[in-house]
C-alpha positions, 0 to 999 in steps of 0.5 A: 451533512457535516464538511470534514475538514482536512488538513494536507501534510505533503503537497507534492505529487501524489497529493495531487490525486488526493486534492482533486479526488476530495474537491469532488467529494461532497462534504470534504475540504482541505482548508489547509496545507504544509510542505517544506517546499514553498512552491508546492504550497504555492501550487496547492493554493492555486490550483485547490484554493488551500489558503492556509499554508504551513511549513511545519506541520506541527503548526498545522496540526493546532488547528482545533476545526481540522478534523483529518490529515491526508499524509502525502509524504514520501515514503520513509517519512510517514511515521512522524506525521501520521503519530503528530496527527493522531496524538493531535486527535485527527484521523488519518488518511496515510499514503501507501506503504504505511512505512518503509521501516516496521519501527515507524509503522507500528509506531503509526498503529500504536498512536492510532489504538492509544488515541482512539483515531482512524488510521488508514492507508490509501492501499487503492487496488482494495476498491478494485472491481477485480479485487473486491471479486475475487474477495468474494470468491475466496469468502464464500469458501470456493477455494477451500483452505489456502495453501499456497500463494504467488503475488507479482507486481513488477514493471521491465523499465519502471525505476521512478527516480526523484525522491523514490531511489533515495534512502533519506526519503523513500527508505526502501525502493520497489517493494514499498512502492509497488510491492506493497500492492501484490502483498497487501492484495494476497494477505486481504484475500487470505485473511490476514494469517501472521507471518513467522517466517521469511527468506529474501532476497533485495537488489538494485544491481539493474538500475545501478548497471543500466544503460537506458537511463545513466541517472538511474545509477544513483539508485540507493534502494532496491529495484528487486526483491524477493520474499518466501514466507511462511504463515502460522497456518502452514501456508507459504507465499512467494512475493516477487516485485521489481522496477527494473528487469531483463524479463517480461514477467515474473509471473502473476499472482495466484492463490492455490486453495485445496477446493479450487485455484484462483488467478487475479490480474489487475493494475500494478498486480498483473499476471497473464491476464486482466480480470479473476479465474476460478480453477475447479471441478465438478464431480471429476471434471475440470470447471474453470470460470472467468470473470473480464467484465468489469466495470471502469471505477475511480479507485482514488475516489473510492477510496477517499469517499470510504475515509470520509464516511468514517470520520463523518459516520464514526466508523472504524478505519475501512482499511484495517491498519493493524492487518496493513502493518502485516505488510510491513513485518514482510518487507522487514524480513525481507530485507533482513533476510537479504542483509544476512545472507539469504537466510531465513529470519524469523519475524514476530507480528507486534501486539497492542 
């Protein structure tokens, strides 16, 4: 079987996951890795054995036995890796979101398209067994034509601070990092409609206000946003995310179709309950059906193992980044949609 060899851009926190997912992965080696902190490279070659370091990527990146990069950048520097690697000709595993800007992001999916090289985003809640269940449920027609959509994905005390709340490197706060969770489920689950329309709002005023953390008021991105969107199907989703609230919920993401409803609860997309409902009938009368059993997975280990397949086996990207970039005109019109006011912005899905 053929090693795919690995290249890492970002050696801090998160590649951790990524690190110890792929040394388990038969056929997967990261034999290299750049960081622009020494002591994160110094970490990865002692922990993982990574014993080329860089700290320029683009150095890394000249390496001809590199077959794919993981990008493990902050958030609102994914761009300019992800396009260095793929016009390098390496595949490209890119941490979630795809971006923090819609710019970045369709600069990402453009280089993939013109270089004929995998690019996907480690959106992990697609591997989930209640995910992938109530997937199934929406393909096989049960819910009928989806109208309308509720997705949630929030936390009362969540603010994660570091890199996250800074603009140089995050770019956007809670609905990139987890936001983009409740949003990426909610637009695989209805197939992907575009996205013509969206009013928002987008806020920090909790973090920058509290009293629990004083570090937290140096917060320079939002801990709250809001999006109402209108699809070029006629169908209309609310999408709600926050770090930081003086609630315990706002709510639970829900699928409302004209044959059946759906509720899902799962991870960072929580709602009442964990696990999938189906809200029906039959001849008249009401049929509900509830799915809690699941079995306990490794998502991350899903995840990678999908990327790996495809670089080895030739396979398209198994989370397609050109639906993924969806993500990404919402979140733009939200925050435009925030800048100007709260009125409604129109958004435009960019062609390839």
């Amino acid at each position: 079987m053929k090693t795919v060899k690995l290249g890492l851009i970002g050696a801090g926190g998160i590649s951790q996951a990524h690190c110890r997912t792929m040394a388990s992965i038969e056929g997967a080696e990261i034999i290299a890795a750049s960081d622009l902190v020494q002591a994160n490279l110094d970490r990865a070659t002692e922990n993982w054995g990574i014993s080329k370091t860089f700290n320029d990527y683009n150095e890394m990146l000249e390496m001809d036995e590199l077959d794919a990069v993981l990008v493990c950048t902050p958030t609102g520097v994914h761009g300019a890796p992800t396009v260095a690697a793929l016009k390098a000709g390496k595949h490209v595993l890119c941490e979630k979101p795809m971006e923090a800007k819609l710019g970045p992001a369709t600069e990402m999916v453009r280089a993939a398209h013109e270089n004929g090289k995998i690019l996907m985003v480690a959106l992990k809640l697609r591997y989930s067994p209640q995910v992938i269940k109530a997937k199934e449920i929406v393909d096989a027609g049960t819910l009928g034509d989806i109208y309308y959509v509720e997705t949630v994905a929030d936390r009362r005390r969540g603010n994660p601070g570091g890199s996250f709340i800074r603009k140089a490197t995050a770019g956007l706060g809670a609905a990139a990092d987890i936001g983009i969770y409740a949003l990426d489920t909610a637009l695989y689950l209805m197939g992907h409609p575009k996205p013509v329309a969206v009013s928002g709002i987008a806020s920090n005023e909790l973090s920058l206000n509290n009293t629990w953390n004083p570090a937290l008021k140096e917060t320079e991105v939002e801990d709250f946003a809001v999006g109402w969107v209108l699809f070029d199907n006629g169908a209309r989703m609310v999408f709600k995310t926050c770090w930081c609230m003086n609630m315990d919920s706002l709510g639970g993401t829900i699928f409302l179709g004209k044959q059946a409803g759906l509720r899902l609860g799962v991870m960072e997309v929580r709602g009442p309950q964990e696990g999938v409902t189906v809200y029906g009938d039959e001849e008249g009368e009401i049929k509900d059906e509830t799915f809690t059993e699941f079995e306990s997975v490794d998502v991350f280990q899903r995840e990678d193992q999908a990327f790996i397949d495809a670089v080895r086996e030739g396979k398209p990207s198994p989370i397609d980044p050109d639906g993924v970039l969806l993500t990404n005109v919402i979140i733009q019109g939200v925050i435009d949609s925030s800048e100007a006011g709260g009125r409604e912005v129109e958004v435009s899905v960019p062609t390839f």
